[in-house]
N, C-alpha and C positions, 0 to 999 in steps of 0.2 A: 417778770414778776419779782416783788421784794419782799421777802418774809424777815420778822424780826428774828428767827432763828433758822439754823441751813435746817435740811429734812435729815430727820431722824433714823438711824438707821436700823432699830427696834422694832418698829411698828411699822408696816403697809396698807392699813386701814382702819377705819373706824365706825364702829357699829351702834347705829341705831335700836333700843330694846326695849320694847313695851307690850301692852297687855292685849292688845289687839281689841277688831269691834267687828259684829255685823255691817255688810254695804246693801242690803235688800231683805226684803221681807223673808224670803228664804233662807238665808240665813241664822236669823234669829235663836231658832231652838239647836241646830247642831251648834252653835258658839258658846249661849247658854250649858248646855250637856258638855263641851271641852273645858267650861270653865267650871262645874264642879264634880268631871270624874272623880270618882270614887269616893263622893264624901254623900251619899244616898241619898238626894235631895229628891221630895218628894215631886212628880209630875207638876200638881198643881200649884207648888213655889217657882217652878222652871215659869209654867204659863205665867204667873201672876208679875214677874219679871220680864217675860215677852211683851206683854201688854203697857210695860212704858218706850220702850222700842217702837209701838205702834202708834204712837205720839208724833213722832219724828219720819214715816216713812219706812220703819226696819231700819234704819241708817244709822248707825252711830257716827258722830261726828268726828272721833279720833283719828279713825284711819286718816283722815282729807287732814287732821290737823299736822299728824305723826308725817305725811308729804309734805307739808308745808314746812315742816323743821328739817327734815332732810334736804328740803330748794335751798333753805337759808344757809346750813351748815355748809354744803356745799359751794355757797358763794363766798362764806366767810373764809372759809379752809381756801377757797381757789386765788384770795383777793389779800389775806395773809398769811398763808401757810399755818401751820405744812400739808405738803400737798398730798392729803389724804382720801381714797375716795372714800365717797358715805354710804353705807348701806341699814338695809331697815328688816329687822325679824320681829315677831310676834309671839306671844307664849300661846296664844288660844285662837287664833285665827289668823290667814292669811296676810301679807306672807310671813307664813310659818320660820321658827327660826332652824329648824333643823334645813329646809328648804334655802334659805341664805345663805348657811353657811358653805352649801353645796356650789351654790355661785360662786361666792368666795373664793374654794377653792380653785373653782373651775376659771377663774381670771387672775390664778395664782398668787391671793393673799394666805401669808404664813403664820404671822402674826395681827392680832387687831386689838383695839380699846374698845369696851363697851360701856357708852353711854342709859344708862338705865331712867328711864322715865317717872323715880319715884325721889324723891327729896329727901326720904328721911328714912330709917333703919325699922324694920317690924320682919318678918319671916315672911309675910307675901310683897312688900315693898325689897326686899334685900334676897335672904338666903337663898329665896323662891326661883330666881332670876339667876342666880349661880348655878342652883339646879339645874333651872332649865336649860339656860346655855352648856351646865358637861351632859345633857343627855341628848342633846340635837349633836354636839360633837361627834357622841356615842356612835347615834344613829349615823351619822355623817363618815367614820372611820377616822382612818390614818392620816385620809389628805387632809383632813377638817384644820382649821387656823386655832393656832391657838387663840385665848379671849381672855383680857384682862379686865376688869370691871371699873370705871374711874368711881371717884370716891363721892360719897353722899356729899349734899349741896344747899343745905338748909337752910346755913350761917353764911353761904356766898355772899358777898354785897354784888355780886351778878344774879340773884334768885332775891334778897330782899329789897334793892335798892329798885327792880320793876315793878314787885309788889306792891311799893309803898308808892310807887306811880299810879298804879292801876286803882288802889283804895282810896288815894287823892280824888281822880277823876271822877269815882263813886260820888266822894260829899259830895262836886259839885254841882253834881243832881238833884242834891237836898236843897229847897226854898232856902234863902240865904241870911233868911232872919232864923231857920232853927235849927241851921247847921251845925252850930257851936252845941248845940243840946243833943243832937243825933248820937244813937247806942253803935258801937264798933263791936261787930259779933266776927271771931273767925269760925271758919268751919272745917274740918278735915274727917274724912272717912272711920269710923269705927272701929273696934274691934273688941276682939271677948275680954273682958278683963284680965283670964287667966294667961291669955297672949301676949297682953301691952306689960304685963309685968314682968315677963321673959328678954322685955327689949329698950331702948331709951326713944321709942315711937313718943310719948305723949312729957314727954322733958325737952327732947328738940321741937315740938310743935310747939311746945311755950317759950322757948328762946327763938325762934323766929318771929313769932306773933309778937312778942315784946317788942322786938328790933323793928319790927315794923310800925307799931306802934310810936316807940321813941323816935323814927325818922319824920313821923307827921306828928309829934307834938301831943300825943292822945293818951295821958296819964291815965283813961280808964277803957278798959276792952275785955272781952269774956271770948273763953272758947268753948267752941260748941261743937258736936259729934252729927254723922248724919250716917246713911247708907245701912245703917245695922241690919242685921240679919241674924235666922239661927232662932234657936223656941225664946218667947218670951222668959223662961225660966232661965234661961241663963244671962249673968251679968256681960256687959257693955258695957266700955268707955260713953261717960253722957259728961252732961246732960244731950241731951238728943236737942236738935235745931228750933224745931215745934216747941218743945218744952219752955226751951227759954224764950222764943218771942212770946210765949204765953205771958211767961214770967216778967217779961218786960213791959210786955201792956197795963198788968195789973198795977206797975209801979207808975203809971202816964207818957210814959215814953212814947212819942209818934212819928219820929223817923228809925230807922236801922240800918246801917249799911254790912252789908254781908260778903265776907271777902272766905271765896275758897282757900283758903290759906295750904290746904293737904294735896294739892291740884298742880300741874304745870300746867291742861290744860282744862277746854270746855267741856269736857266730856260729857257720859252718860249722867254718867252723877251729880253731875253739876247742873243738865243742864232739865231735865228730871224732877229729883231729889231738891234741889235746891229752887231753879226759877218755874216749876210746876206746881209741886207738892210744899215746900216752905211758902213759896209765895203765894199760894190760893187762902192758907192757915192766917197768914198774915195779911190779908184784904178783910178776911173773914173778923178778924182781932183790931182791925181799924188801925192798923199800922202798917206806914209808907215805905217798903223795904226795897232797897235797891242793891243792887247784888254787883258785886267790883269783879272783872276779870281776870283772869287769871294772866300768867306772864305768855304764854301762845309763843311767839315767835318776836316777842319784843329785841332789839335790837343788843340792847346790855345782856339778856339771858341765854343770846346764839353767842356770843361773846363771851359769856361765861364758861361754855363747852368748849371754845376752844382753851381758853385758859388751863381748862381741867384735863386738857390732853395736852400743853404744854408742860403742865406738873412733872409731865409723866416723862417727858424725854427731855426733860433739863437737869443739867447734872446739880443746879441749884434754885431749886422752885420756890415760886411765893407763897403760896400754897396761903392764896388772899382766904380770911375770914371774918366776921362779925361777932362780940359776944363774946361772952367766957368760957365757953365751951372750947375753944379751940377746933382744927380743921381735922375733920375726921380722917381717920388711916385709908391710907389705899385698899391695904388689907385685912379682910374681915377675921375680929380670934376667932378661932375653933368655935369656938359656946356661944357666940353672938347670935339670936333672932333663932331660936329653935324652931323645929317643924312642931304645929301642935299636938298634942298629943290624943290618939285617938282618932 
């Protein structure tokens, strides 16, 4: 085998880290209940969130996805180095990551990189995930590996340049006389106002969306909010998804292409939230919505992770980026993406 650089003597793996999903009806409510210990969510908010689960079989589709990125990474890592092996933990559901790291140890890795499943910086996308990884440590002891986090991935042209694949193939869905006239809507996951203003979550959604935008030539596009949760009295990052295909109906708009832009993968929420719940609103509203991919396992995006663990053990990294923003820090300051409060 030929890697463009020898193996690193730093790191002995790297770590798959995401949010986990139900695989069966049974699971449902204990994953639900892991995912919001201690924040006192009412019984009937747990059920009413089970209930899009039983759309799907219990199943979330993550888990099979989050396997599928680990086949690829594995190929990629085995086909260019470095020869790292891959492993996969979960913050709320099997497999757990306090559970991994216990593997880990036990096949005597010391050191590892951890790949995080979130694009962009917010306190449940970033801190949350630090957290979780020193408390599975915790639980794990002294053998536990240490875990370094690689860095957000917004502005990748390995995370926009798939993107802007995936919302291409979208238009071409669109009848091709009113393609040129179809609305570009992104969409990304929610949060309370009081939280997006603690972090630069909703400034790198608009400098990706732009970038993706500017790769297909689409001088107009709107981003739009979905997943909210939490009492109607409290403020959310909107407009919400519904709202605006309302909004866009009103003005004659009859195509829409809908790109998860806040997503690497198909998941709950996308697939839910967006081609269940947005798309029945939008039949209903007389507008043709077709909804772009997210990046899955696209070839440029397994390619980017290793990139991003190249970063890490070159004594002179590219540390590639898109946009003005520049390549985010390895490591996160002190005050970045607080826990909320309360």
């Amino acid at each position: 085998m030929e890697y463009d650089s020898p193996m690193p003597a730093a790191y002995d793996a790297l770590l798959l880290v995401s949010f986990g999903g139900p695989e069966g009806p049974d699971d449902v409510l204990p994953f639900l209940e892991n995912v919001t210990r201690g924040r006192n969510v009412p019984k009937e908010r747990l059920r009413e969130a089970a209930s899009h689960y039983e759309h799907f079989g219990g199943v979330s589709p993550l888990p099979a996805q989050c396997r599928a990125l680990v086949a690829a990474l594995r190929e990629e890592l085995e086909r260019r180095g470095p020869a790292l092996p891959v492993y996969w933990g979960n913050r709320n559901w099997h497999p757990m990551l306090a559970d991994t790291l216990r593997r880990m140890a036990e096949d005597g890795a010391k050191r590892a990189l951890a790949f995080v499943t979130s694009a962009y910086a917010s306190y449940s996308g970033c801190r949350q995930y630090l957290e979780d990884i020193a408390a599975a440590r915790a639980e794990v002891g002294e053998r536990a590996p240490v875990v370094h986090k690689l860095r957000l991935f917004y502005n990748h042209p390995g995370f926009v340049e798939p993107l802007a694949e995936r919302v291409a193939e979208a238009f071409e869905k669109v009848p091709e006389e009113r393609r040129a006239a179809a609305r570009l809507v992104f969409t990304a996951h929610s949060l309370p106002g009081a939280l997006a203003a603690t972090c630069d979550y909703e400034a790198q959604l608009r400098e990706a969306a732009g970038l993706v935008a500017s790769l297909l030539r689409r001088a107009e596009w709107s981003l739009a909010y979905q997943s909210r949760s939490g009492p109607p009295s409290q403020p959310w990052l909107g407009p919400d998804i519904v709202d605006l295909l309302r909004a866009l109906a009103t003005t004659g708009a009859t195509d829409v292409v809908v790109a998860p832009i806040g997503f690497i993968s198909d998941h709950m929420e996308v697939r839910y939230d967006l081609d269940v719940e947005a798309r029945s609103r939008a039949l209903e509203l007389g507008l043709n919505m077709v909804r772009a991919a997210t990046v899955g396992t696209h070839p440029r995006f397994v390619r980017m992770i290793r990139e991003l663990v190249q970063e890490r053990v070159s004594e002179a990294p590219a540390r590639s980026h898109l946009g003005e923003r520049g390549p985010a820090p390895d490591v996160c300051a002190p005050g970045c993406c607080p826990a909320p409060r309360g």
